[in-house]
C-alpha positions, -999 to +999 in steps of 0.1 A: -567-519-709-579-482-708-542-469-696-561-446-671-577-470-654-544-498-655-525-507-628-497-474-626-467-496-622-474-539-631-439-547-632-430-540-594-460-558-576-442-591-572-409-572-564-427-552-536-449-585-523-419-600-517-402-575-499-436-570-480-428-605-470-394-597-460-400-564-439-432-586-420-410-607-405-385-582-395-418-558-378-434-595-362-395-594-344-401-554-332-366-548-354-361-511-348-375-489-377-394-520-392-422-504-390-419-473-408-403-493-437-427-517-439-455-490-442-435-473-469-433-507-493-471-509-482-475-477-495-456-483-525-476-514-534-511-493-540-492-470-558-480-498-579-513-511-586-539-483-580-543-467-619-542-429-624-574-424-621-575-441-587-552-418-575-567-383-593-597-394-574-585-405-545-568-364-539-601-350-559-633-368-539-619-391-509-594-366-490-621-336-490-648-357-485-630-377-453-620-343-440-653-325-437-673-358-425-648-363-397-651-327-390-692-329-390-688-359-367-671-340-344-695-313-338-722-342-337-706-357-313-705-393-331-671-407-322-680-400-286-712-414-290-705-448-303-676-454-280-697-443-252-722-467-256-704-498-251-700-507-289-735-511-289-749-510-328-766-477-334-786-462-358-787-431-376-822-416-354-801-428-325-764-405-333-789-383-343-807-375-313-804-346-293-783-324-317-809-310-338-792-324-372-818-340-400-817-379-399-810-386-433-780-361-433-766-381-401-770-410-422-750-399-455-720-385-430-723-421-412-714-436-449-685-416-455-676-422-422-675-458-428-661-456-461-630-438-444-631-465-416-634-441-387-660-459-384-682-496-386-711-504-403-728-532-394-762-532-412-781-512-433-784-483-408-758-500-380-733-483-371-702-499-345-672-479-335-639-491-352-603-490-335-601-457-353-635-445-335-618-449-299-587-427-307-610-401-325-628-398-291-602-382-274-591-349-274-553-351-282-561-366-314-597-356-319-583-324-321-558-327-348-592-332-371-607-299-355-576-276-353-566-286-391-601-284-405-606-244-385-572-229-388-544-236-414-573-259-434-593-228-444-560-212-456-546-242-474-582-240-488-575-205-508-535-214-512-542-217-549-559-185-555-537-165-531-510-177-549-524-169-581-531-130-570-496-124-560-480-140-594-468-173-573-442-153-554-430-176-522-453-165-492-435-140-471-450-123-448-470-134-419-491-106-418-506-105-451-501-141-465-528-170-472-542-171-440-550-131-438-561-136-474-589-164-466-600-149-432-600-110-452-582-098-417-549-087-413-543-107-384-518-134-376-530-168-372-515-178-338-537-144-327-564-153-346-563-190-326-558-168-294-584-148-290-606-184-296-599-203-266-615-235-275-592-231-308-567-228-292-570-256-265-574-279-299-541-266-307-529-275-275-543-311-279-531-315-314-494-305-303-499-334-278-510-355-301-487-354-328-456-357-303-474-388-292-472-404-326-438-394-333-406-405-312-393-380-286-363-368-283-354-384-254-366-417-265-334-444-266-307-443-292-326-407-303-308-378-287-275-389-263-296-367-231-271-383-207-239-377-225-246-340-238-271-332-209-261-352-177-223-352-178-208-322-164-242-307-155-238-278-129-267-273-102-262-241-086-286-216-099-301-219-136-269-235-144-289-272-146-320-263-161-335-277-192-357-247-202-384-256-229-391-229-250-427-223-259-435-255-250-471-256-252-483-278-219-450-294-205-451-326-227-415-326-235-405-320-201-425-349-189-408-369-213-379-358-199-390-372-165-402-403-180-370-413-198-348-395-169-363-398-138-332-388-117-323-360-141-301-337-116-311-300-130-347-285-125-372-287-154-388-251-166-415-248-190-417-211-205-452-201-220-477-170-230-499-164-195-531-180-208-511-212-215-492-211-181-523-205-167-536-242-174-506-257-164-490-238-136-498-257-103-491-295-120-462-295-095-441-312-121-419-287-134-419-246-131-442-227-149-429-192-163-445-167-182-423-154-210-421-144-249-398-154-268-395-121-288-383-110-256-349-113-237-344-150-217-345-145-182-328-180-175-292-176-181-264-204-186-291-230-187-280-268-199-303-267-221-329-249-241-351-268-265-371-248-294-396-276-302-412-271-332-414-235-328-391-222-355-409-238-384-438-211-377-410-180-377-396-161-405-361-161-408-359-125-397-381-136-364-361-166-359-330-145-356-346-123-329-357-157-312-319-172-315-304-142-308-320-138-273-311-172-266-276-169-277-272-142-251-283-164-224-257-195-231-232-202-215-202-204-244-190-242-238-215-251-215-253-242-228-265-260-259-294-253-279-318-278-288-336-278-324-364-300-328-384-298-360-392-320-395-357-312-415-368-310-454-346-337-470-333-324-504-347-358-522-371-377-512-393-358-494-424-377-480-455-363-476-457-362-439-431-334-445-441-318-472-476-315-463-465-299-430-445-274-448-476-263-472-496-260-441-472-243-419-472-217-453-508-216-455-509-203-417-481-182-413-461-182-448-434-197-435-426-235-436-399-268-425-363-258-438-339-278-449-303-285-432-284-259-450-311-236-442-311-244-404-273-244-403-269-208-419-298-200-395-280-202-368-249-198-377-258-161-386-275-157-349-243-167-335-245-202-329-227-231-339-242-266-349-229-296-329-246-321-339-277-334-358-294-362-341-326-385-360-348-415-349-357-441-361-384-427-381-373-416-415-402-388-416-399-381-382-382-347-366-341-341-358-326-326-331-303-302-344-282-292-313-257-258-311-238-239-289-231-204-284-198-193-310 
């Protein structure tokens, strides 16, 4: 056999069926963490038998291809179509209608649609939504498709020759990086997705979406919230607040109400106006307008959580960030919460390195590893007390720390 086209790795298939076997029986008894381990030996079994050239293909045609068809479809309106209409079989002339787009293209998207499995097909030109189709038709996950695709996708896009103009030096500055070099503006990304408000409200819903489909923080046997958080808690003033940092639209904090519904302390969400502005009368938690370049007006707080905000901030902004927090703990009492993908040193899967390259191609910064966070914040003054991980072996840590 053509050793291109062989199986990459014959001699584990039986090995990996049976532990397939194994790890099913442990997910069919909703064992904790069964099912990110059995999606790994899943994933480990087509790389056993896929050949090389299944795979250079599979990164060459299929990814692109997926990406820009699911991206079509969403301007088209097709996911929203199909699942509108019952699960009704439709035709291409039917998904068609109404948008102005040319039949026959419909119809070749529709393919690689179905190809992908976003969608169904059902006939020759029948098209049914799949499970995928439903999901696709909302926003919070719609718009990981659309926000990918518009903002760090065109920069990840010209990675390679950016890269290749500088002499592969590490991507420093967030001002003149990959993004500013595909979009031929000096401007930052997070302005660029600013001054585009339906950009931006994708960015919104993919934040949502992506803490949806990882564990939270406060989830059980995740972070200890009532041991570090609850105990010894002081209510008078700001003293038993849990301030979330640039936290997009509250999600966090209503996690927090979810998992701790008679949580003591007050809740405050701290965001740019334009982002306050969408969620200030929700009557769930206070709204406050604030940078975090700038000083933090809540002092002693129980908590502050940084949710995947430093992952988008050079080391030098980070240390402005930390450094106005720092200032605003209480020493002993305050403690800092970390939340973000930690970059194992082996091992890394691609769910973490992939967000690392994109997080570069946007902003030339990226996920750091543990030594990197700890001398992080350990040079802004703060002190790491403890790392805390889910379940999920891909999934984010809390890295918690208190003022020095």
């Amino acid at each position: 056999m053509n050793q291109i086209t062989a199986p990459s790795s014959p001699d584990q298939v039986n090995g990996l069926i049976n532990e397939i076997s194994d790890q099913g029986r442990a997910f069919a008894g909703n064992e904790a963490g069964a099912r990110e381990t059995l999606l790994a030996k899943a994933q480990a079994l087509v790389a056993a038998i896929e050949s090389p050239m299944d795979r250079i293909l599979s990164i060459s045609y299929r990814g692109p291809a997926e990406f820009a068809a699911a991206r079509i479809a969403i301007d088209l309106g097709i996911f929203d179509t199909l699942t509108k209409n019952g699960g009704a079989t439709m035709s291409a002339a039917e998904l068609s209608a109404g948008t102005g787009a040319d039949r026959v293209f419909v119809l070749r998207v529709l393919r690689q649609l179905a190809a992908s499995g976003l969608i169904k097909q059902s006939g020759p030109d029948a098209w049914v939504p799949s499970t995928l189709t439903y999901f696709l038709a909302m926003p919070k996950y719609r718009d990981t498709i659309q926000f990918t695709f518009d903002l760090p996708g065109r920069a990840i896009a010209r990675l390679p020759a950016y890269v290749a103009s500088t002499g592969y030096k590490n991507p420093s500055d967030p001002m003149d990086g990959p993004f500013q070099f595909a979009i031929g503006e000096k401007k930052h990304g997070w302005q660029y997705a600013r001054e585009r408000p339906q950009l931006m409200a994708a960015l919104q819903n993919h934040m949502a979406g992506l803490r949806d489909a990882r564990p939270r923080w406060t989830d059980p046997g995740f972070y200890p919230f009532a041991e570090r958080l609850e105990e010894g808690i002081k209510l008078d003033g700001d003293a038993g607040a849990v301030v979330d940092v640039g936290g997009g639209m509250g999600h966090d904090l209503e996690a927090v109400m979810a998992a701790r519904p008679r949580f003591p302390g007050k809740l405050v969400l701290q965001e740019l106006p334009q982002v306050v502005a969408r969620c200030k009368d929700n009557g769930k938690f206070e709204a406050m307008e604030h940078d975090f370049y700038k000083p933090q007006p809540v002092k002693g707080a129980r908590a502050y959580l940084l949710h995947s905000i430093l992952h988008g901030c050079s080391d030098e902004q980070c240390k402005v960030v930390l450094s106005h927090l720092r200032d605003a703990m209480e020493p002993g009492y305050s403690r800092l919460l970390v939340d973000e993908l930690v970059v194992p040193e082996m091992a890394a899967s691609w769910k973490v390195t992939s967000m690392d390259l994109y997080v570069m191609a946007l902003s030339s910064n990226g996920e750091r590893t543990e030594a990197q966070y700890r001398q992080l914040l350990e040079t802004a003054g703060l002190e790491v007390t403890g790392i805390f991980e889910s379940v999920d072996p891909d999934g984010e840590r809390v890295i918690e720390a208190m003022r020095v």
